[in-house]
N, C-alpha and C positions, 0 to 999 in steps of 0.2 A: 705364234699368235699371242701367247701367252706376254712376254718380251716385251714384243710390241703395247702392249695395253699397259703395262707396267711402266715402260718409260712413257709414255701417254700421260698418264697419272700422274706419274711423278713431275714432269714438265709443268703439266696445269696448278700444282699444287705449289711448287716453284713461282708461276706467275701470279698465283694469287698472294701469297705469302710475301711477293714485293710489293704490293698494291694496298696492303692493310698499312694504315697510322699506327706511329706510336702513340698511346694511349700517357695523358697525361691529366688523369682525373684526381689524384690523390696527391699528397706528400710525398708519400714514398713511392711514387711515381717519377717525382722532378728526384728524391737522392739519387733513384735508379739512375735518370741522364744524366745527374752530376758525376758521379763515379763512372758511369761508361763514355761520356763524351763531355769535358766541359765546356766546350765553346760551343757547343748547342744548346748547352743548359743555361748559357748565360745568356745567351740570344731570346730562347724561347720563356724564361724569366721577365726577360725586358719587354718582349712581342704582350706575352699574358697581362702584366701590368699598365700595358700601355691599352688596355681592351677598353674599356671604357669611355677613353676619344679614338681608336678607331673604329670601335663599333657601339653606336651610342644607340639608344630606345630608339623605336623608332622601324621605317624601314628596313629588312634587313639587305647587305648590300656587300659587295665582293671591294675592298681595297687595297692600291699600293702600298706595302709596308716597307719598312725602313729595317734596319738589321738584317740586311742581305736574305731577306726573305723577298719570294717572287712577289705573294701578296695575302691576303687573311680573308677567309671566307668567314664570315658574322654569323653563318646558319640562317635557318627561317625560323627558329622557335625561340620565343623565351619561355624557361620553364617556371612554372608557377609556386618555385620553392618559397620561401622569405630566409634571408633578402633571395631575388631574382636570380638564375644561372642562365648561361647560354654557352654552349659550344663553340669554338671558333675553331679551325682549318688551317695550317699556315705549312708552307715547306720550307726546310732550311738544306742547303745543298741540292741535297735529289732524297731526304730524306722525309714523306709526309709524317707531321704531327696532327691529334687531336686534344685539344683540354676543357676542360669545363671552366669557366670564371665565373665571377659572381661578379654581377651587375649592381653596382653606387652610382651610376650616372642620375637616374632615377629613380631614389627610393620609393618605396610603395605609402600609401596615404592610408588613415584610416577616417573612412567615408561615413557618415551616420544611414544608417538604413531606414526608410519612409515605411510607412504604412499605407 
């Protein structure tokens, strides 16, 4: 019984552990994929840079990407740093990524406050 619950375990833990993005929130995030893969670091370079027209303010929205990526989830959130972030989704291979970019499509304004 024991065995059994062990490879149990270990199977789910297995399948969840395929399932997780790579995290590409930092710098030393993207060296990481440069030195372990670079032809996904150059991909996902060019996907990240290119955020901005394909996920512009606005709606957010699921698009065809270019660089042998299926496609780029935009997220639903933009976060309310300055300047803007939002997370974008994208798979290259069978490999899912996640990055945070910072949103120039839109700079933020400053508005005078009424009384």
């Amino acid at each position: 019984m024991k065995m059994t619950l062990s490879a149990t375990f270990l199977f789910c833990t297995a399948a969840l552990a395929a399932e997780l993005p790579v995290q590409l929130f930092t710098a030393e995030d993207l060296a990481h994929l440069r030195d372990q893969n670079p032809n996904h670091y150059q991909r996902a370079e060019k996907l990240i840079t290119a955020a901005n027209s394909l996920c512009p303010p606005g709606k957010p929205e699921t698009h065809d990407a270019t660089l042998r990526s299926d496609q780029v989830d935009c997220g639903r959130l933009l976060m309310t740093s300055n300047p803007p972030k939002r997370q974008i989704r994208f798979t290259l291979d069978t490999t899912p990524y996640v990055a945070l970019v910072t949103i120039t499509a839109d700079p933020p304004k400053l508005i005078p406050a009424h009384r």
